[in-house]
C-alpha positions in Angstrom: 0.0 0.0 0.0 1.6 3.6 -1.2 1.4 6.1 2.1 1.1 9.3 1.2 1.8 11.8 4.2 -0.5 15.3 3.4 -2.6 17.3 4.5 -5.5 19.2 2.4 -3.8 21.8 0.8 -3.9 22.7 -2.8 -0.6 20.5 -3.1 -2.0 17.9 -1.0 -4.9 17.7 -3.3 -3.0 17.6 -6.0 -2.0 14.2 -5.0 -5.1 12.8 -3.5 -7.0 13.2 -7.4 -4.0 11.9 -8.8 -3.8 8.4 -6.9 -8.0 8.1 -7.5 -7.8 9.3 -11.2 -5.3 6.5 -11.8 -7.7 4.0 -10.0 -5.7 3.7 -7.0 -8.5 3.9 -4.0 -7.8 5.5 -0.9 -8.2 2.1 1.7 -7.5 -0.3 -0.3 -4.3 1.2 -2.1 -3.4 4.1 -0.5 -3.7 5.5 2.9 -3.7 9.2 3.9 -1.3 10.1 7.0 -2.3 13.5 7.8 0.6 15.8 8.6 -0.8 18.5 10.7 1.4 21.8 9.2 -0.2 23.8 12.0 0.8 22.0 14.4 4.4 21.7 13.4 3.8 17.5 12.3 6.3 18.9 9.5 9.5 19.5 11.0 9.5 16.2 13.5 12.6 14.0 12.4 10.6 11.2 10.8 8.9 13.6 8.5 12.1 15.0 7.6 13.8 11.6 6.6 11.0 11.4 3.8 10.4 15.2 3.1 13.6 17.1 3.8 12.1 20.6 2.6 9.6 20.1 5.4 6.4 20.3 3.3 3.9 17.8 2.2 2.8 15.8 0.3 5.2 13.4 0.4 4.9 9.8 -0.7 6.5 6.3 0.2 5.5 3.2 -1.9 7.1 -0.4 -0.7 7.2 -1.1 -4.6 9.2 1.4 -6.4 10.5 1.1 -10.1 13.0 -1.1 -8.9 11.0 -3.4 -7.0 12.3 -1.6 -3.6 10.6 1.3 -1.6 10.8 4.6 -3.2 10.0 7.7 -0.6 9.6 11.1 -2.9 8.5 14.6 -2.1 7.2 17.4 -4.1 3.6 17.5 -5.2 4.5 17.8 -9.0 7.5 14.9 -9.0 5.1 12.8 -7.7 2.3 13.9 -10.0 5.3 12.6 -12.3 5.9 9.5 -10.9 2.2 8.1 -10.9 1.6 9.1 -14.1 4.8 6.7 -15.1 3.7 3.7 -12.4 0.3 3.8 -14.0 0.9 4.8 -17.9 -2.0 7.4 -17.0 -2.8 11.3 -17.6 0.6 11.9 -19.1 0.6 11.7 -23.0 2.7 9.0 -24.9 4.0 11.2 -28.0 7.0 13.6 -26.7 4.8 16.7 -28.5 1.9 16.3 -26.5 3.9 14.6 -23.1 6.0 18.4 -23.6 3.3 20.5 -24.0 2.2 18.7 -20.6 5.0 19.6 -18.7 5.2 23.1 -19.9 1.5 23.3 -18.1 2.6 21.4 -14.8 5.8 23.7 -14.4 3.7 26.6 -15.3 1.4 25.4 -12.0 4.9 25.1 -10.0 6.6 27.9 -10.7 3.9 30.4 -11.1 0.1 29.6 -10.3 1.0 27.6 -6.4 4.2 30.4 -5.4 2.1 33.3 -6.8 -1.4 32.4 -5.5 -0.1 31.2 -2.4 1.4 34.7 -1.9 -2.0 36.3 -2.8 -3.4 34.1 -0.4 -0.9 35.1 2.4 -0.9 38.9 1.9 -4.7 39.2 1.4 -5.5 37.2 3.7 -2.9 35.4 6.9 -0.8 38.5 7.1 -0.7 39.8 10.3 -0.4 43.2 8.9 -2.2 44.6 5.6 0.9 46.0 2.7 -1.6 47.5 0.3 1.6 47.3 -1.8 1.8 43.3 -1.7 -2.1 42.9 -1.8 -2.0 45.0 -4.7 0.9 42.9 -6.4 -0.3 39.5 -6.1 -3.8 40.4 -6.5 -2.8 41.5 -10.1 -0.5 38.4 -10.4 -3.3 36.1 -9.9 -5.8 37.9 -12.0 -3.0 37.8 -14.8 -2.2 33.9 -14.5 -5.6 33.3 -14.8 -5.7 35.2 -18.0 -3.1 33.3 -19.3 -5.1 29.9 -18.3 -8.5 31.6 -19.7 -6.8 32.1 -23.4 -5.7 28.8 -23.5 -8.9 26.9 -22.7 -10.5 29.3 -25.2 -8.6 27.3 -28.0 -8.2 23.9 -26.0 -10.7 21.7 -24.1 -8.1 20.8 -21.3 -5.1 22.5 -19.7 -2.2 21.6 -21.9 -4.0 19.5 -25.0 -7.7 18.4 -25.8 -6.9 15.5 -23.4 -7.2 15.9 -19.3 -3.7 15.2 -17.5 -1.4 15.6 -14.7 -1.6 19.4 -16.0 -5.3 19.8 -14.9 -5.0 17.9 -11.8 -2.1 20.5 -11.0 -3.7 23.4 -11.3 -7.3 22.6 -10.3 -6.9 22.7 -6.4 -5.4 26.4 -6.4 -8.3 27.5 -8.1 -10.6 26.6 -5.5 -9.9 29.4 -3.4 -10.1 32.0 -6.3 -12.7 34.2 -3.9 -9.9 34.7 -1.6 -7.3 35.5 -4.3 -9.6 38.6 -5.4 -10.9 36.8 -8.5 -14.3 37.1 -10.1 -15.1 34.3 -12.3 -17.0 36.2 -14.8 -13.5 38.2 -16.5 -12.5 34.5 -17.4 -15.2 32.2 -19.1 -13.4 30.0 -20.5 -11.2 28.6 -17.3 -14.7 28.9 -15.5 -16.1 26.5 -17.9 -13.4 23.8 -17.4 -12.9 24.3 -14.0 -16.7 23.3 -13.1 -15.9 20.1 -15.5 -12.6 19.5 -13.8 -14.9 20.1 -10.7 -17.5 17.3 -11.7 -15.2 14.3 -12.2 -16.0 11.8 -9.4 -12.2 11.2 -8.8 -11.5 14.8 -7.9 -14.8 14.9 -5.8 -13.2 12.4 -3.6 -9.5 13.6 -3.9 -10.3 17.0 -2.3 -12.3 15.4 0.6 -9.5 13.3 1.8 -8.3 14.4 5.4 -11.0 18.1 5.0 -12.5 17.0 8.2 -9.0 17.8 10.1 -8.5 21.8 8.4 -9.2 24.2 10.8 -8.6 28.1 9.9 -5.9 29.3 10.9 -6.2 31.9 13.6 -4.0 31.5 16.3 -0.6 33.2 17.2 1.1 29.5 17.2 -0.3 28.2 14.6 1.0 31.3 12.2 4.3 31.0 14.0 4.8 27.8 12.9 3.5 28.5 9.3 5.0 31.8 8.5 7.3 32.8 11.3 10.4 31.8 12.7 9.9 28.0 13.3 10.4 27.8 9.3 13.7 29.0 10.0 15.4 27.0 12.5 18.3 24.3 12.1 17.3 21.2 11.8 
């Protein structure tokens, strides 16, 4: 059975649909060990011997490409990696398996680090910079431009077939209230997110471990998420 240690982020998501899109059930070949981030789960030495950057998701299955464990973190390496284990959502051909990846590092480096920062400033900061609001308030609205002029020429993300690319970006959109977005200046991306939205694998990816969020609204909990415990030697 793979173990994936999460928690239900965007990232954590990410992982969840992935496993059930490639017909991998939670319970019977997957299980879900939470990793309470607000409570600092993420920084205790046995997480760290699987995740060293501290974050989740992070994975561990017993039967790895070479027949022995593989333990891997990073939501979009192991997006990767299931997509090889199960020859699913990543295209054959190298022109369509490219313009894939183009999509998911497009997610990586822009859509989770830039939304995440809109979601910080706008809403976690302990202190409102109209300045930083203001930045990544336009950065989000402008990603989603870019997503909303590709899906006006392509049925899915990265090709007219749904991949690792859609599953990528799908859970950041979720909270596109709190990133200051209003659906209506981007159709096309509103369209396919409510069909990404339908699919009865993402419907149970995105519940897997909800019942355990909490906001986040105490001192220690924002300490250990965005203050100096981040920080410390380990």
């Amino acid at each position: 059975m793979i173990d994936v240690y999460s928690w239900p982020t965007p990232n954590g998501h990410k992982v969840h649909i992935m496993l059930e899109e490639c017909g991998l059930r939670l319970g019977r070949d997957w299980r879900a060990i939470p990793v309470n981030i607000g409570s600092g789960d993420q920084f205790k030495p046995e997480f760290l011997a699987i995740s060293p950057n501290n974050k989740i998701p992070a994975l561990v299955d017993p039967h790895g490409p070479d027949g022995k464990p593989i333990a891997l973190f990073e939501s979009g390496a192991i997006l990767l990696y299931l997509a090889a284990k199960t020859g699913k959502l990543l295209p054959k051909t190298d022109r369509l398996k490219f313009q894939v990846l183009q999509w998911l590092m497009f997610q990586m480096g822009g859509v989770g680090p830039m939304l995440g920062q809109a979601h910080h400033f706008r809403i976690y900061a302990p202190e409102k910079i109209d300045y930083a609001v203001t930045r990544y308030t336009n950065e989000a609205k402008r990603l989603y431009g870019v997503m909303d002029r590709q899906l006006a020429s392509s049925k899915f993300i990265a090709c007219n077939q749904y991949t690792i690319a859609d599953i990528a970006i799908f859970p950041w959109l979720r909270s596109w209230e709190n990133q200051g977005i209003d659906w209506a200046d981007y159709p096309h991306l509103k369209k396919w997110f409510d069909l990404i939205s339908e699919r009865p694998a993402v419907k149970r990816g995105v519940q897997v471990l909800a019942d355990l969020r909490r906001p986040i609204t105490g001192d220690k909990e924002r300490e250990i998420l965005f203050g100096s415990a981040q920080y410390q030697k380990r």
